[in-house]
C-alpha positions as protocol buffer text, in pm:
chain_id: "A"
residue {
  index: 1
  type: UNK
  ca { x: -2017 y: 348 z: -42 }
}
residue {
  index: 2
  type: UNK
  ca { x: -1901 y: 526 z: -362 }
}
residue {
  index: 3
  type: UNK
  ca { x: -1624 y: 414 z: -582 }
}
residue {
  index: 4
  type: UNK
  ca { x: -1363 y: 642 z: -449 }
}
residue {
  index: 5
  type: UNK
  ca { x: -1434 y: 575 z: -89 }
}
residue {
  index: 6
  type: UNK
  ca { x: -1344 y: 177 z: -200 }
}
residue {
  index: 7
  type: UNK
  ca { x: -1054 y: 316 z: -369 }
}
residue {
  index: 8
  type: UNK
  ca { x: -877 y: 511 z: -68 }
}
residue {
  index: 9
  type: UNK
  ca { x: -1021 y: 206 z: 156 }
}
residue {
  index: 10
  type: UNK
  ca { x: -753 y: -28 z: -92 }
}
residue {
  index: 11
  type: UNK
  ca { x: -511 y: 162 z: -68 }
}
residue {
  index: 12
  type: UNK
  ca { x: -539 y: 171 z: 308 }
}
residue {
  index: 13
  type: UNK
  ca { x: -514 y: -191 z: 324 }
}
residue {
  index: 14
  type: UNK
  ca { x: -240 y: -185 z: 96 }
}
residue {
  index: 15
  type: UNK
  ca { x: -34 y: 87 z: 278 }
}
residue {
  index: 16
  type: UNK
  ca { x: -103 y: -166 z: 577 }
}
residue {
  index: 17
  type: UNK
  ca { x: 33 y: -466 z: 389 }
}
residue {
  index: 18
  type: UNK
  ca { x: 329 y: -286 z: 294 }
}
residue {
  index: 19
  type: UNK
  ca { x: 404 y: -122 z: 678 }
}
residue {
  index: 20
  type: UNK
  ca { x: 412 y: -496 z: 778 }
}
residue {
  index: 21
  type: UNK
  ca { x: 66 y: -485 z: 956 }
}
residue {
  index: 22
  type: UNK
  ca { x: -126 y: -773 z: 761 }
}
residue {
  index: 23
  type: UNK
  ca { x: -333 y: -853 z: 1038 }
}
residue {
  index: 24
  type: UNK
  ca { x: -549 y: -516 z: 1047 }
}
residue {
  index: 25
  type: UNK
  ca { x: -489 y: -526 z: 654 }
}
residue {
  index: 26
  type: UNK
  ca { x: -718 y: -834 z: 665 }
}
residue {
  index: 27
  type: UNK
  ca { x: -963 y: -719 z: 895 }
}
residue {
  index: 28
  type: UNK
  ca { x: -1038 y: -399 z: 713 }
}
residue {
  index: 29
  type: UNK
  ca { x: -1073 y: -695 z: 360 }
}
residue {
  index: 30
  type: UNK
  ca { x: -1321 y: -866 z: 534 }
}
residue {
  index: 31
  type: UNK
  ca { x: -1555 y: -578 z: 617 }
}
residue {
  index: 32
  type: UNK
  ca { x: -1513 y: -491 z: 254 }
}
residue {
  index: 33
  type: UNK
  ca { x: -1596 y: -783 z: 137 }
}
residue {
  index: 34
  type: UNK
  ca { x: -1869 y: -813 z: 345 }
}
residue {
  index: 35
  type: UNK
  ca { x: -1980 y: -450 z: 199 }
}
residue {
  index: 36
  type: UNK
  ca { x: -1872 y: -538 z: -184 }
}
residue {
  index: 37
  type: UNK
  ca { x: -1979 y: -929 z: -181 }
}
residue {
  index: 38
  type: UNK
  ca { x: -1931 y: -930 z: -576 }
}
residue {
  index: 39
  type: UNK
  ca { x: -1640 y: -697 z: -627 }
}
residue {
  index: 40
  type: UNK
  ca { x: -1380 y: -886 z: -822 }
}
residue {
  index: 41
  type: UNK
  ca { x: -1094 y: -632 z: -684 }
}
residue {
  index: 42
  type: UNK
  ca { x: -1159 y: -657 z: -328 }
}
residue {
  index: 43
  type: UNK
  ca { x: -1172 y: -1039 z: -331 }
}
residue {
  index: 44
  type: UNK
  ca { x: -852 y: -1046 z: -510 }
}
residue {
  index: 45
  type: UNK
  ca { x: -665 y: -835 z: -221 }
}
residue {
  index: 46
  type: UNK
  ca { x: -855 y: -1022 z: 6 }
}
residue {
  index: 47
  type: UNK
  ca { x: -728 y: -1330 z: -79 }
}
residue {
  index: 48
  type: UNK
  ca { x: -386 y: -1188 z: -131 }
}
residue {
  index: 49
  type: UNK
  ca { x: -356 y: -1140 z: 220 }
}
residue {
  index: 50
  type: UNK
  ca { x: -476 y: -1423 z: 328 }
}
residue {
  index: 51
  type: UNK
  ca { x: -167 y: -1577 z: 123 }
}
residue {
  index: 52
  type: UNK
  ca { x: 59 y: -1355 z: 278 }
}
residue {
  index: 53
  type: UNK
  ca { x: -54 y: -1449 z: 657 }
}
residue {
  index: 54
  type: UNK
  ca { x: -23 y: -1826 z: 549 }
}
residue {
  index: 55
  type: UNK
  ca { x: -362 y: -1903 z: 525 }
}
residue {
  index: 56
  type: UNK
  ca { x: -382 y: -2066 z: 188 }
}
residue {
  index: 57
  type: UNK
  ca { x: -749 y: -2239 z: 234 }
}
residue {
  index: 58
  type: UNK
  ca { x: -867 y: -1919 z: 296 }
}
residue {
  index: 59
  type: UNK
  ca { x: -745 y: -1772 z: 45 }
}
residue {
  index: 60
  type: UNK
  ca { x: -923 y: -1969 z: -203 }
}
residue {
  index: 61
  type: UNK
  ca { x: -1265 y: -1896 z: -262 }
}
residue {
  index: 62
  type: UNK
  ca { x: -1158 y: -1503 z: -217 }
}
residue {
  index: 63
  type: UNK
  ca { x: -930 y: -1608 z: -557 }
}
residue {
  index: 64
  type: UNK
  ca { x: -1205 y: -1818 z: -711 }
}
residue {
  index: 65
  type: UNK
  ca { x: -1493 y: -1544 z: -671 }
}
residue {
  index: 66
  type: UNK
  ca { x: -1223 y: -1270 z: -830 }
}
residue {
  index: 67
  type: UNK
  ca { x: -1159 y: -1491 z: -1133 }
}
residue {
  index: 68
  type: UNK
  ca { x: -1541 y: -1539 z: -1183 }
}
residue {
  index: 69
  type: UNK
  ca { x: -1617 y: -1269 z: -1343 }
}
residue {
  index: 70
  type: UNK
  ca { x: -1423 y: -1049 z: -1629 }
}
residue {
  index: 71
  type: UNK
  ca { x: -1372 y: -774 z: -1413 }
}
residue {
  index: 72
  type: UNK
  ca { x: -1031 y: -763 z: -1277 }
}
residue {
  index: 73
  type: UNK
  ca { x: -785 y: -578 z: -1483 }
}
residue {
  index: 74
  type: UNK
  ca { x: -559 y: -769 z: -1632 }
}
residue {
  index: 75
  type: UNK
  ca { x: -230 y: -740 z: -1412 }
}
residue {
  index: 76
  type: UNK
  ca { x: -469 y: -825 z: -1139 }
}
residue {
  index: 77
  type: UNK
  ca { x: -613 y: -1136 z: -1334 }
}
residue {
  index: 78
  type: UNK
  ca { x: -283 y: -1235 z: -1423 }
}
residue {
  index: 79
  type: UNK
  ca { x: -168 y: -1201 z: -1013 }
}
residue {
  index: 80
  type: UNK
  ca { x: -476 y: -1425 z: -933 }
}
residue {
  index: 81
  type: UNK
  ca { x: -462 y: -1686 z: -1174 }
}
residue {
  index: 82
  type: UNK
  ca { x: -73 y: -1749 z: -1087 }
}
residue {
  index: 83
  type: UNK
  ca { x: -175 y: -1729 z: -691 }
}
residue {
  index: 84
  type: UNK
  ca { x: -478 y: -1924 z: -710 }
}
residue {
  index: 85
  type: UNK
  ca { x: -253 y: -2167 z: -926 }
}
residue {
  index: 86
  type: UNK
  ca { x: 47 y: -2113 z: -643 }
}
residue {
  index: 87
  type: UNK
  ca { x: -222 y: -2174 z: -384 }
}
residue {
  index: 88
  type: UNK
  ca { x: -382 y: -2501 z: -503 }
}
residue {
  index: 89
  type: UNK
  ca { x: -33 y: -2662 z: -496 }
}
residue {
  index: 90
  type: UNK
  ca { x: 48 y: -2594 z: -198 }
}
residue {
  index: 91
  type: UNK
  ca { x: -250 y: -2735 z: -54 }
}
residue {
  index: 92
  type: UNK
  ca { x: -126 y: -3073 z: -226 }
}
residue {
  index: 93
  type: UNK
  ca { x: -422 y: -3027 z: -501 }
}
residue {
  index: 94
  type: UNK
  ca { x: -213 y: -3039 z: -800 }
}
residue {
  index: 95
  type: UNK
  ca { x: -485 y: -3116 z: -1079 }
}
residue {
  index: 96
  type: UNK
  ca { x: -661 y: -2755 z: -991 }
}
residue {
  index: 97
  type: UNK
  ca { x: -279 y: -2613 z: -974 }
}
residue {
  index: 98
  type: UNK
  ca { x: -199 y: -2726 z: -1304 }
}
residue {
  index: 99
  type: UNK
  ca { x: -551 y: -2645 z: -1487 }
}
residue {
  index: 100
  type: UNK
  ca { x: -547 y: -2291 z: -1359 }
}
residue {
  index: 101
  type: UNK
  ca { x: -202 y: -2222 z: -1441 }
}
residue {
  index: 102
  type: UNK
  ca { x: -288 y: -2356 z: -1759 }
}
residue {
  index: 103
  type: UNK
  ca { x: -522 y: -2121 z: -1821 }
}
residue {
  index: 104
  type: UNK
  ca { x: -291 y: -1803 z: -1655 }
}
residue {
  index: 105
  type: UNK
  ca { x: -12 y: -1900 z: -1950 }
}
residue {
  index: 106
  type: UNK
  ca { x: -324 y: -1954 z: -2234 }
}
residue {
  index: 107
  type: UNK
  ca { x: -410 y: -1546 z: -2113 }
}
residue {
  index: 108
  type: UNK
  ca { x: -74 y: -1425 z: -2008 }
}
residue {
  index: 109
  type: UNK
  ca { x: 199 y: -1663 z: -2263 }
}
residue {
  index: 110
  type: UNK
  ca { x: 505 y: -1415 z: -2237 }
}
residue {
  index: 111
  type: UNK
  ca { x: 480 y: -1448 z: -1780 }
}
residue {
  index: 112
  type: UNK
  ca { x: 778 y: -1580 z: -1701 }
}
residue {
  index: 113
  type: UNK
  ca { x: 640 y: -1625 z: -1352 }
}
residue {
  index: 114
  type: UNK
  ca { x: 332 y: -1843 z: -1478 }
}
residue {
  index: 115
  type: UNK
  ca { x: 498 y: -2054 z: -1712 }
}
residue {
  index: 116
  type: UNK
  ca { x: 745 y: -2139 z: -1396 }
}
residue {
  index: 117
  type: UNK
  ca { x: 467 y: -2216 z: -1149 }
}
residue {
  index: 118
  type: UNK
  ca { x: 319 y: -2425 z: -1425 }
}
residue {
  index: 119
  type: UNK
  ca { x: 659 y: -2601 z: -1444 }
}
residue {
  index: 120
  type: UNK
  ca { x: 648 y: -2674 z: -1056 }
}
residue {
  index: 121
  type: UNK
  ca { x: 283 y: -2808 z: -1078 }
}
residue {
  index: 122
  type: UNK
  ca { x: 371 y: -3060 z: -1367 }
}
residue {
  index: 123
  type: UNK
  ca { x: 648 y: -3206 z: -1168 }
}
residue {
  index: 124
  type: UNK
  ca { x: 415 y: -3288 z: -899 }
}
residue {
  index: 125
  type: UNK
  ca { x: 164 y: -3422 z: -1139 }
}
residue {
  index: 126
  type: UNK
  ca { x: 483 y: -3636 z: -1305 }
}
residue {
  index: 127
  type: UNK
  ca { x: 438 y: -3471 z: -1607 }
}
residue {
  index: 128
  type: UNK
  ca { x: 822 y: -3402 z: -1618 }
}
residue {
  index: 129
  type: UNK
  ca { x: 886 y: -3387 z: -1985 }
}
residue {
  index: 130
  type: UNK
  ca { x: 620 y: -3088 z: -1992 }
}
residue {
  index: 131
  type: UNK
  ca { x: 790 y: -2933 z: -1668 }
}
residue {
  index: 132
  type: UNK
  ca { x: 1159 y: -2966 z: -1798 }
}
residue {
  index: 133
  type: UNK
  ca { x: 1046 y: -2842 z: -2150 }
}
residue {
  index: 134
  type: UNK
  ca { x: 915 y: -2524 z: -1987 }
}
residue {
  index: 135
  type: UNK
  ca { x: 1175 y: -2445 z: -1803 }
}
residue {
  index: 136
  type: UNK
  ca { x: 1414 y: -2518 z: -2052 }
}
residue {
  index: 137
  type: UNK
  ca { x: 1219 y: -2256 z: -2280 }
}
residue {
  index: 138
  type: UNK
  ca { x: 1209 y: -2029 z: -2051 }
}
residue {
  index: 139
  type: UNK
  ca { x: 1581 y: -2017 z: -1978 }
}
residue {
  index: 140
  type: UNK
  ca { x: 1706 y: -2040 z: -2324 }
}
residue {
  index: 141
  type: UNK
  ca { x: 1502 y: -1708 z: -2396 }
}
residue {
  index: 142
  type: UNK
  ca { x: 1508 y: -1545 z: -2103 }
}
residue {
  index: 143
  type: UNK
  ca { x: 1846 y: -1596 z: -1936 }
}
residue {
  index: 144
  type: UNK
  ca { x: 2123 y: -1361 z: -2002 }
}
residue {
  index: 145
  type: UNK
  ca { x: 2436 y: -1571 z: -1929 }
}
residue {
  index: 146
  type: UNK
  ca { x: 2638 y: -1560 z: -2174 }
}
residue {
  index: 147
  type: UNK
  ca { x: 2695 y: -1957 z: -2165 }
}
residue {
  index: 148
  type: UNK
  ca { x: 2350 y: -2006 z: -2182 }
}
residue {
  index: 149
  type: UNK
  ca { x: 2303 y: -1757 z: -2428 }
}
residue {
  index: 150
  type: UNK
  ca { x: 2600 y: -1953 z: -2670 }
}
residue {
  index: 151
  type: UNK
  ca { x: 2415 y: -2263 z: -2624 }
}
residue {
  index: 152
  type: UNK
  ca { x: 2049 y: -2123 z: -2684 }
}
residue {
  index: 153
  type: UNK
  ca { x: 1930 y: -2265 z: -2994 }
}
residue {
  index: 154
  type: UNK
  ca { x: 2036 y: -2615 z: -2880 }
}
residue {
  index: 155
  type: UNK
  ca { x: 1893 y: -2555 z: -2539 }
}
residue {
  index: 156
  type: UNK
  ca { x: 1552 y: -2502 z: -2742 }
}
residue {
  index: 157
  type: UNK
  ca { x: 1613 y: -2807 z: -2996 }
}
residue {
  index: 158
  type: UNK
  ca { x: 1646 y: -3048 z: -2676 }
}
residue {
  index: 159
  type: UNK
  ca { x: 1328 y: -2867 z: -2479 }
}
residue {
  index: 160
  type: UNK
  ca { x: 1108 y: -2996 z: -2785 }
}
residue {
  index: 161
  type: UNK
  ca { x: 1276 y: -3360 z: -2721 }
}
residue {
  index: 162
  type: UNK
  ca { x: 1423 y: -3433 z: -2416 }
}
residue {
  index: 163
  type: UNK
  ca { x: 1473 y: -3797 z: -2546 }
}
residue {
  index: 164
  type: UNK
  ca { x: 1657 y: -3716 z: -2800 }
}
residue {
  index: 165
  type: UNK
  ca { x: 2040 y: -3779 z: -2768 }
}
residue {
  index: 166
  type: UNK
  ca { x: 2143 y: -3665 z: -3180 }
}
């Protein structure tokens, strides 16, 4: 199959995705993967869908054989590391959760979205002081209340120590 037949074959499924047909979205993913074993791009939409159906354990090794490799662009990488990341935790294996977010906000450091997930899988390893300390971060530079905003620079002092009352 040439490379534009796999393109217009994506967008198919995607047009599917988006029409609310998921089901039939997956089936034509799994002939494609069957056709493009290796393809880095199909087993990222792949296991995309599977996430969106629900079926996270599925969805797994379709994320794990896109990240493999260095072909994915990178707003696809980025996408796969934070739902492979998403995907571990909520199949209660927090370690794998927190190491591959790790890695997403090592690649990707200004994604809000990453650094957030991160922040969720810390919690549930009880690594609070790292969870609060993101999220504090992330609200002191990315929120645009205006209270938050007035209170920025001692939002950040306090992310660096929690602890620390003065």
């Amino acid at each position: 199959m040439s490379a534009d037949k796999k393109r217009d074959l994506l967008k198919e499924t995607d047009r599917l995705r988006e029409e609310g047909r998921p089901e039939e979205a997956r089936s034509r993913l799994l002939a494609l993967t069957a056709e493009y074993p290796g393809d880095a791009e199909v087993a990222y939409r792949t296991a995309w869908i599977h996430d969106v159906l629900g079926l996270e354990s599925e969805a797994v090794p379709y994320y794990e054989r896109a990240l493999a490799g260095p072909e994915l662009a990178a707003e696809d990488r980025r996408g796969a590391l934070l739902g492979l990341g998403s995907t571990y935790r909520v199949l209660g294996r927090f370690g794998q959760a927190v190491e591959t977010l790790r890695r997403g906000v090592e690649e990707f450091p200004d994604d809000g979205a990453l650094r957030t997930f991160l922040a969720m899988a810390l919690f549930n390893t009880a690594e609070h002081h790292e969870a609060m300390r993101l999220l504090l971060e992330l609200t002191a530079t990315t929120s645009q209340d205006p209270s938050v905003q007035r209170y920025r620079r001692a939002i950040e002092h306090y992310a660096k120590d929690l602890d620390e009352t003065m």
